[in-house]
C-alpha positions in Angstrom: 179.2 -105.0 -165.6 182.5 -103.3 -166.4 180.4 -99.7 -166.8 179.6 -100.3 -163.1 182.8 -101.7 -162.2 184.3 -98.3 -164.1 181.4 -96.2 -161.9 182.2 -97.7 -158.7 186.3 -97.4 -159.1 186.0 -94.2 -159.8 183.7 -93.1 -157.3 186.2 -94.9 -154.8 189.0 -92.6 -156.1 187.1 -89.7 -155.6 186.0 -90.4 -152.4 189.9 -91.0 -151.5 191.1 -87.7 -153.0 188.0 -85.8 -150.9 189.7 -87.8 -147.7 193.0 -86.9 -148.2 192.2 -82.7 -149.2 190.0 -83.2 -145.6 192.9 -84.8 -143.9 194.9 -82.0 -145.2 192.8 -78.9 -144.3 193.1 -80.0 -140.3 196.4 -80.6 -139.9 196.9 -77.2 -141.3 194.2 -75.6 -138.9 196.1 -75.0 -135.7 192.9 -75.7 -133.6 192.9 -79.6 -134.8 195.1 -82.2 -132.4 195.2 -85.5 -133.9 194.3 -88.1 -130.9 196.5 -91.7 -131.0 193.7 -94.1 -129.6 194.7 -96.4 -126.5 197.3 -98.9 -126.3 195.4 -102.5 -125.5 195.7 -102.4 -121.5 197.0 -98.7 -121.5 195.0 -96.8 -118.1 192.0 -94.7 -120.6 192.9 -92.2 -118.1 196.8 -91.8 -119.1 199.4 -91.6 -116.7 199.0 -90.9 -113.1 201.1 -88.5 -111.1 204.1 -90.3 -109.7 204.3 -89.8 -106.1 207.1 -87.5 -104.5 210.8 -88.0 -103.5 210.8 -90.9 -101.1 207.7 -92.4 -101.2 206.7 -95.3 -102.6 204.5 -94.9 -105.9 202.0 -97.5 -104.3 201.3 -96.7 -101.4 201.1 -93.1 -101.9 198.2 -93.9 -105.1 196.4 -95.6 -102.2 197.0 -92.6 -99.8 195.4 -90.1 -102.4 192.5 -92.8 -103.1 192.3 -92.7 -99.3 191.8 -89.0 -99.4 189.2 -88.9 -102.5 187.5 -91.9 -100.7 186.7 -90.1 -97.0 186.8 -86.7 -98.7 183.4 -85.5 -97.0 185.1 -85.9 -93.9 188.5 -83.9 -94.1 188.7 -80.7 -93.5 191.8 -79.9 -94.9 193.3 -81.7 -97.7 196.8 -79.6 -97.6 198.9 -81.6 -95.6 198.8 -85.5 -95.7 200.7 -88.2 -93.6 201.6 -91.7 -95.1 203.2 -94.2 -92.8 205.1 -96.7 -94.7 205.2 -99.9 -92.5 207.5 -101.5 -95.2 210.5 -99.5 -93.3 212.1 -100.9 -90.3 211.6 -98.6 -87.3 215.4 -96.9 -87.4 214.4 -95.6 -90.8 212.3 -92.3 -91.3 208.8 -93.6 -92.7 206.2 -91.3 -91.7 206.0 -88.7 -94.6 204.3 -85.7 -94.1 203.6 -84.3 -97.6 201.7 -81.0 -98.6 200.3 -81.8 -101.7 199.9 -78.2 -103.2 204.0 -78.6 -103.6 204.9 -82.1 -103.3 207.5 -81.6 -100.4 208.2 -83.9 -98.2 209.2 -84.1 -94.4 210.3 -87.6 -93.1 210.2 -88.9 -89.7 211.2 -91.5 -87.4 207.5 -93.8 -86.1 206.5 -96.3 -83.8 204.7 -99.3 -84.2 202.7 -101.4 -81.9 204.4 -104.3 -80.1 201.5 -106.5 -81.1 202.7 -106.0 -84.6 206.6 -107.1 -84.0 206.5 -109.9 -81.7 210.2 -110.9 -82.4 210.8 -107.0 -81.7 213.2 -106.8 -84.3 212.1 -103.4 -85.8 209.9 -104.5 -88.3 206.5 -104.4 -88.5 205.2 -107.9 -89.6 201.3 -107.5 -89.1 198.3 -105.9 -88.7 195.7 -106.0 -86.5 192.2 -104.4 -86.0 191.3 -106.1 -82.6 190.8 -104.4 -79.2 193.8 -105.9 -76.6 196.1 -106.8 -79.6 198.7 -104.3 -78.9 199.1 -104.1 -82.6 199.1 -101.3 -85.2 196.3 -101.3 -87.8 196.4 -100.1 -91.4 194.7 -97.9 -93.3 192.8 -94.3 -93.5 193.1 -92.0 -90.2 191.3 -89.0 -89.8 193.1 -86.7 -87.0 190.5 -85.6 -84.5 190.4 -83.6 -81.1 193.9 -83.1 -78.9 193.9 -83.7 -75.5 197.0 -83.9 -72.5 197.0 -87.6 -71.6 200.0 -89.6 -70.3 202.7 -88.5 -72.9 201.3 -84.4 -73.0 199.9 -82.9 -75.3 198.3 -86.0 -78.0 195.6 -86.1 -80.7 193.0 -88.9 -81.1 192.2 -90.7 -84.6 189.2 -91.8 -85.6 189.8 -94.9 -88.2 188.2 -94.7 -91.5 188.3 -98.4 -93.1 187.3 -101.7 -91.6 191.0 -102.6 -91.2 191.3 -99.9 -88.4 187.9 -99.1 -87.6 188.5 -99.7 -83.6 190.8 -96.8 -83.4 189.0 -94.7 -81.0 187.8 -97.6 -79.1 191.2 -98.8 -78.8 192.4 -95.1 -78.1 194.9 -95.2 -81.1 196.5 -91.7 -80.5 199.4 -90.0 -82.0 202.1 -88.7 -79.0 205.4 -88.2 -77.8 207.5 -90.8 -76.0 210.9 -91.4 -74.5 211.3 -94.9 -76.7 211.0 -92.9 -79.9 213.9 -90.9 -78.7 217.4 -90.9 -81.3 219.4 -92.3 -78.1 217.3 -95.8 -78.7 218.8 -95.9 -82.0 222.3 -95.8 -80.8 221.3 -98.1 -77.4 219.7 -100.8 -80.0 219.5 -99.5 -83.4 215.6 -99.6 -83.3 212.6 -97.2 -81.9 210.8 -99.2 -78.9 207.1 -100.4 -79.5 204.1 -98.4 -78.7 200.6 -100.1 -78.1 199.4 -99.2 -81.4 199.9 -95.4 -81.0 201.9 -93.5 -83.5 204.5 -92.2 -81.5 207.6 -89.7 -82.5 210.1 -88.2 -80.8 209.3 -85.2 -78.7 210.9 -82.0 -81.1 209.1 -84.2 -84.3 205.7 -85.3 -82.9 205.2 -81.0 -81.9 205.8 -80.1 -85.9 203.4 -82.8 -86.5 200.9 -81.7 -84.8 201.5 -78.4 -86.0 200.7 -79.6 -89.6 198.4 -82.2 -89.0 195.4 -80.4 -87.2 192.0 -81.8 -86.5 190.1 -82.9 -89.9 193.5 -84.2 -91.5 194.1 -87.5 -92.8 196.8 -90.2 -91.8 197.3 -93.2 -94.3 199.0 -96.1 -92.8 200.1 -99.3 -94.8 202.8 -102.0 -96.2 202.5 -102.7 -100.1 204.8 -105.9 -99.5 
């Protein structure tokens, strides 16, 4: 019994000294990185790219989930606007962001009036439903431009079931005289579209100049 005890110890020790003389010959070989495994609850796929200056982390993870999600159906994944409905409508909440740098361009947005019915600049819902006057949330793709009412305009097709009567409803993106700066200084808020995503004459032409046909347009409140 204590032969085997003896046998077994020493074969143990052994077996440690082999470990450690392995253990030692890869941290000297300057191909070998040592690997800490995961943290209980840590993401497996480590951390995720924060957003850029002046958007909210959240919504823009959504926004790039939103792109990966319809990718099949944008053309052009350069240039990406993310409308952050959290933001009253005196504050610069559509961000047009080209991804390749992480620059960002802020602007000055609409909503619909459906969506503020105390019209106190702040969007407080959403809604999906044709005749609601309200804005809807979620993934925009940017299709054909046309010269309606307000000039020259661009339809959106919606991408999610939370806007998926965009078209119907014609959802557009245009110009207007209530998205003017002088309705900031007349009553410190833009006026309310019908749903439409409408800017200010000088920004809504740059927009379009970015946001061509085949672009997406992500929409949304995180609070």
């Amino acid at each position: 019994m204590n032969l085997d005890r003896r046998a077994l110890l020493t074969k143990g020790f052994t077996g440690a000294i082999g470990l450690v003389a392995s253990s030692s010959a890869l941290a000297t070989n300057p191909d070998f990185q040592f690997v800490m495994p995961p943290r209980a609850g840590a993401d497996p796929l480590g951390p995720q790219p924060a957003a850029p200056a002046g958007i909210d982390p959240q919504l823009f993870a959504k926004a790039k989930a939103a792109l990966d999600r319809h990718a099949a159906r944008i053309a052009d994944r350069e240039w990406l606007g993310i409308v952050d409905y959290n933001k009253r409508s005196d504050q610069e909440r559509f961000s047009l962001v080209h991804l390749p740098s992480g620059t960002v361009e802020q602007f000055r947005v609409t909503h619909g009036r459906g969506s503020d019915r105390n019209h106190n600049g702040y969007l407080d819902h959403f809604s999906n439903q044709v005749g609601s006057l309200a804005t809807s949330n979620g993934a925009y793709l940017t299709a054909n431009r046309y010269h309606g009412k307000y000039g020259l305009s661009a339809k959106l097709h919606g991408l999610d079931w939370t806007n998926s009567n965009a078209f119907n409803r014609a959802i557009v993106m245009h110009h207007a005289w209530y998205a003017e700066p002088d309705m900031l200084s007349q009553h410190g808020k833009l006026g309310r579209s019908e749903g439409c995503f409408a800017f200010a004459r000088r920004d809504h032409w740059h927009i379009m100049n970015r946001l061509g046909e085949g672009r997406l347009i992500y929409a949304d409140k995180t609070a």
